[in-house]
Every structure is written in structure tokens, then in C-alpha cells.
C-alpha positions in Angstrom: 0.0 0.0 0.0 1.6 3.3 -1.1 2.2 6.1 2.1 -0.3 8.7 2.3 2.5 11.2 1.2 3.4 9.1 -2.3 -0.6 8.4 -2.7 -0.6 12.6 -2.9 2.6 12.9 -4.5 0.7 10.7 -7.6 -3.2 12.1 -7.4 -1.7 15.6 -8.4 -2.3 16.5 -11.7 -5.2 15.5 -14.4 -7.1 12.5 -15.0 -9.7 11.7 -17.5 -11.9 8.8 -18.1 -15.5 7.6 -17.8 -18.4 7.0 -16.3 -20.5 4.1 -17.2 -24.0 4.3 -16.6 -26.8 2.5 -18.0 -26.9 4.3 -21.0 -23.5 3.8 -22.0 -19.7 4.9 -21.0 -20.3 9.2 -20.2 -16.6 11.0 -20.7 -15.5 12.5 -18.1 -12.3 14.2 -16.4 -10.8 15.4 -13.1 -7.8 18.0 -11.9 -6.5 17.5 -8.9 -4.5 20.3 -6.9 -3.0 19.6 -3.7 -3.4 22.7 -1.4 -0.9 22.0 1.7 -2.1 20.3 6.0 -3.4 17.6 3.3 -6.0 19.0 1.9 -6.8 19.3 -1.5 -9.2 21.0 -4.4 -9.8 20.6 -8.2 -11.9 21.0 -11.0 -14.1 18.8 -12.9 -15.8 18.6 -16.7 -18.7 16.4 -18.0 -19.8 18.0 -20.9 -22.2 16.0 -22.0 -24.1 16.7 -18.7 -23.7 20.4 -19.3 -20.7 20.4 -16.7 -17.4 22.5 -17.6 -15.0 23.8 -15.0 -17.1 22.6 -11.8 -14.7 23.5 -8.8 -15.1 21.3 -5.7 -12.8 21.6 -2.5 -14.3 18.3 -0.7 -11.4 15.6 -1.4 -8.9 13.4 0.4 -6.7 11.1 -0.5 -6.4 8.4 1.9 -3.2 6.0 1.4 -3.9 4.5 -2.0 -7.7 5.9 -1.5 -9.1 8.8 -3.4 -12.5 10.8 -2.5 -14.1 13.1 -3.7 -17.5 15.5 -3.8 -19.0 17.4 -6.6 -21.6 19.1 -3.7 -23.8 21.3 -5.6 -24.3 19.4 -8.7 -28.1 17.2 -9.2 -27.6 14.8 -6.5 -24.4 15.2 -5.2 -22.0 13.1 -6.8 -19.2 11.8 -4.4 -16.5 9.4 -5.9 -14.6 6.9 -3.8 -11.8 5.0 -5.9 -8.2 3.1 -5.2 -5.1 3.9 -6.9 -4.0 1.0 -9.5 -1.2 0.3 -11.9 1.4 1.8 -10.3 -0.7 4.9 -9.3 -1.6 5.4 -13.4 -5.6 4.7 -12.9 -8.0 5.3 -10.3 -11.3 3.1 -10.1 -14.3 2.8 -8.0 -17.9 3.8 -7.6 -19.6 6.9 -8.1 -22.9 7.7 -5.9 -25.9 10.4 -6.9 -29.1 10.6 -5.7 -28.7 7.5 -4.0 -27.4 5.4 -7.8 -24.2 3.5 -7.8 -21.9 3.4 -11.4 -18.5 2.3 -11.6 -16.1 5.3 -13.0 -12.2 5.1 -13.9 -9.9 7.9 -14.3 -6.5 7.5 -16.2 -3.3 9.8 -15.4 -2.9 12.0 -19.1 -1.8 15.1 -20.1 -4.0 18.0 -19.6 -5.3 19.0 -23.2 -4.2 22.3 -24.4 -6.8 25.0 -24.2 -8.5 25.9 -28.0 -10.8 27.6 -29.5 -14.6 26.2 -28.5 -16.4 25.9 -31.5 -19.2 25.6 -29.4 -18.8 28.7 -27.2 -21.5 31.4 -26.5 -20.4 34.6 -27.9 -20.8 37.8 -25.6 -22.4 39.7 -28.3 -24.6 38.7 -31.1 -24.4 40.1 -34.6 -26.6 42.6 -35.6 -29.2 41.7 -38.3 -33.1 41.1 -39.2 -35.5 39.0 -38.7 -34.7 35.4 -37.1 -33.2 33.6 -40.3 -30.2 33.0 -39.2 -27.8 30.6 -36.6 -27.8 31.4 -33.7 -26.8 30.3 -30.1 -27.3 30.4 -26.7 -27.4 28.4 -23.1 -29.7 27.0 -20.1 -29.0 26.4 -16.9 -31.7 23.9 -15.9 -30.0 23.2 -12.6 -27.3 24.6 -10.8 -23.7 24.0 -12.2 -25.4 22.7 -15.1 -24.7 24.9 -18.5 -26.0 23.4 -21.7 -25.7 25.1 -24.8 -27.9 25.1 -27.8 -27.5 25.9 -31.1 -31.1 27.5 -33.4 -30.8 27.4 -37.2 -33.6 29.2 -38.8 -34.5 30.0 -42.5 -37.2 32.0 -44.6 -39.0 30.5 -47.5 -40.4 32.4 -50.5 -44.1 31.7 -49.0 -43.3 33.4 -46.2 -43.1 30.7 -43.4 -40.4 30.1 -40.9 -38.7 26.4 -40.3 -35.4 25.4 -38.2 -33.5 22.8 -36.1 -32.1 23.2 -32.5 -29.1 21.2 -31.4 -28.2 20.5 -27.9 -24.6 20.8 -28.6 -22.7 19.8 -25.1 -25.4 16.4 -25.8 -24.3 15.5 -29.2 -28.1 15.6 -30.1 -29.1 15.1 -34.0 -31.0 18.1 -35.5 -34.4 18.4 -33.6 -36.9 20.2 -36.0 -39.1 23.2 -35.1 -42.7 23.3 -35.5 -44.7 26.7 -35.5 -41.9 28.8 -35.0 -43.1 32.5 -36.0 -41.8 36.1 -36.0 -44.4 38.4 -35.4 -43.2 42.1 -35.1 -39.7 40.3 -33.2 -41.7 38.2 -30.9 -40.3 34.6 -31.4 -42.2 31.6 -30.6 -41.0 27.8 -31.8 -42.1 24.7 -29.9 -40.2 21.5 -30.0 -42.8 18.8 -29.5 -40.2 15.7 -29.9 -38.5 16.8 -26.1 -41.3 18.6 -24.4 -40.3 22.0 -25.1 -40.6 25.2 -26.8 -39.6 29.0 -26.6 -40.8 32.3 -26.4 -38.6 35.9 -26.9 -38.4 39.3 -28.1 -35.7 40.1 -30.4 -33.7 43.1 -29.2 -33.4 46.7 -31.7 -30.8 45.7 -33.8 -31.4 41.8 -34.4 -28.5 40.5 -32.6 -30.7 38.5 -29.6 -33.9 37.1 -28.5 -34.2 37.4 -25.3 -36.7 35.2 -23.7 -37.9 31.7 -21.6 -37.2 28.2 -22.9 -40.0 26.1 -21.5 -39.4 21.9 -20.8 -42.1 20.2 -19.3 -43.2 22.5 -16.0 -40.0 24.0 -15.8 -38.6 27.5 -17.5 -35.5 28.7 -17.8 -34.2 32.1 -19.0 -32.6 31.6 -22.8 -31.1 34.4 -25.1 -29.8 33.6 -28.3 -27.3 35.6 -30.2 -27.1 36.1 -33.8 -23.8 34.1 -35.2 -21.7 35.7 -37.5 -22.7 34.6 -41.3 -19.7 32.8 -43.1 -18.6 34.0 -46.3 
């Protein structure tokens, strides 16, 4: 069994791996920093649960033991794994809400930081009407960011049709039905999921501000007007 002093020595650093739950294995990845007395702190990303950057200060390492606690996400995940192959992996259980799933983490090299393809910009393009791409982010929960992406077009007849993608979900194209543009106001409803939204597009065309709706539950959304490639 490795000293509590080697165990933190090793469980410094990054580590990425998966989940697997019953819908399959869910990426995911961890940074550990140790922060002196033996405590420690770090950083964790599931993007495909909306999760980027989650900071978490509940961890300990424990001989060849490693906790930790994502408090604040759904559920409260907490990890409890042991250090294998020469301190190279790290696999256990996860717990949330009360569900068990195995998880392993593998040492690696942090990845280094590029452009997000997917990112939000901080100001949309000015422009009229709601043909267009567009895109724009919920928070459902808290520390939960999921972005979407709204493709819009006009036709000759005067109607509207478009697709939304949940982008951090790898989701295929989800069609639009009755999506209008009355005067700005915006309306779209996406019958497949549940859902639908309702906004005001701003003076100059570059957002529409307004309320994504999913079941009983709404959620502030603005979308901003991409850029249109030459």
C-alpha cells in the first residue's frame, strides 16, 4: 500500500476517463491540486451533462484511497476510488441521488486550451429578422450549463422552419414546428422533447431574449445572432 504522502505525490495532476452508466460509458475528467495540511481542491468537466470547469474543494486522499465531492451538482456526486497500476488509474464507484456506477480515471496530459467551437459569444451580430444561426445556453440546474445551437430559415411563402441542437449532448438536428416572427416576438415549440420558446428580439437583431420552457419547468434563454460565413 503506497504512504499517504506518495498516494498525494501521484493524485496531483489530471485525469480523465468515464463513467459508465446504463446508457453507456459518459466522458469525463478530473484536476487535482493539492493545497498544503493535506488538503486538497480541483476541477471537474462532463460536458455532456452540461458540466465545464465545476470546482469542488471536498477531497482526500487516503493511502492509495481517493474521494471526492462534486456538492452542488443534481444529486451530489461523491467518488470513492483506489489507486492501480502503479498509481496510473484510479477506479471505483460513483454515488448520486442515491445510484451507484463504476467510474475510472486515467493519469494523461492535460489537453491544451483551444478555440470552443461551441462557445456562447458575448455579443450577437446585428441583423433582421430570425433567419439565421444562432446560439445560446440554459441552466436547468445549478452548475449545469447546456448550450444550444437554433438554425432558422425563410422561405419564398413566407413561413419560418429550423432545427435546434443541444450541442454539449451531441443531439441530432431536432426540427421546429410553429416557429413565428411576429413584429420580433419569437415563438418555436419542439414537440419531440417537451419543449418550446418564447422571446423578443432586441433593436438591432442580434438577440432574442426570452424563456425556454421543458415540461413545468422555465428557464431564462437568449440567443445571439452568429456571424454569417462568407
Amino acid at each position: 500500500m503506497l504512504r499517504a504522502a506518495e498516494a498525494a505525490k501521484i493524485v496531483a495532476g489530471y485525469w480523465a476517463g468515464t463513467l459508465t452508466t446504463p446508457r453507456g460509458e459518459l466522458p469525463f475528467s478530473v484536476e487535482f491540486v493539492a493545497t498544503g495540511d493535506g488538503k486538497w481542491k480541483g476541477t471537474a468537466d462532463c460536458p455532456q451533462q452540461g458540466v465545464r470547469a465545476f470546482n469542488f474543494d471536498q477531497a482526500k486522499v487516503t493511502g492509495s484511497t481517493v474521494e471526492f465531492a462534486l456538492t452542488g451538482l443534481p444529486g451530489d456526486p461523491s467518488f470513492r476510488g483506489k489507486l492501480a497500476d502503479a498509481g496510473a488509474s484510479i477506479a471505483g464507484e460513483a454515488t448520486q441521488g442515491g445510484n451507484a456506477i463504476p467510474f475510472r480515471l486515467e493519469r494523461t496530459t492535460k489537453p491544451a486550451p483551444t478555440a470552443d467551437e461551441n462557445a456562447v459569444p458575448a455579443k450577437g451580430e446585428p441583423g433582421q429578422g430570425v433567419a439565421g444561426k444562432w446560439r445560446g445556453s440554459i441552466k436547468p440546474l445549478p452548475g449545469i450549463e447546456l448550450r444550444l445551437a437554433l438554425e432558422a430559415a425563410a422561405h419564398a411563402d413566407g413561413k419560418l422552419s429550423g432545427d435546434m441542437i443541444s450541442l454539449d449532448q451531441g443531439s441530432p438536428r431536432i426540427s421546429l414546428e410553429n416557429l413565428t416572427d411576429k413584429d420580433g416576438a419569437v415563438q418555436f415549440d419542439v414537440p419531440q422533447i417537451r419543449g418550446g420558446f418564447s422571446g423578443k428580439l432586441n433593436a438591432d437583431g442580434s438577440e432574442i431574449a426570452g424563456e425556454w420552457t421543458q415540461g413545468n419547468r422555465a428557464t431564462p434563454l437568449v440567443f445571439k445572432r452568429l456571424a454569417a460565413k462568407g
